[in-house]
N, C-alpha and C positions, 0 to 999 in steps of 0.2 A: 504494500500500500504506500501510501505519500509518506509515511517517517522512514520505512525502506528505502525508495527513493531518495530524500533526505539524507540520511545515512551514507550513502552510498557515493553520494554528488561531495558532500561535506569529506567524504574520505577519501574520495579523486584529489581534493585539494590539497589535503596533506601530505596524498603520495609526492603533490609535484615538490615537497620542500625534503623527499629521502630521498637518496640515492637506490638507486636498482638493484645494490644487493642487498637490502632490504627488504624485498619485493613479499618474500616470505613469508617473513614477520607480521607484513603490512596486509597480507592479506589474512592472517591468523585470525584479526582482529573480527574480522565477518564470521567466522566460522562459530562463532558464540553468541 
């Protein structure tokens, strides 16, 4: 729904301030 969405837009943003090898990590975060 829209806070999925949300979420998801909101944690595109953050990827763009880690680096790539983080990518991981970065996606753990969704997994919960």
């Amino acid at each position: 729904g829209f806070i999925k969405k949300k979420k998801i837009s909101s944690g595109l943003m953050i990827k763009l301030y880690l680096p790539d090898c983080e990518l991981s990590e970065f996606l753990r975060i969704f997994e919960y």
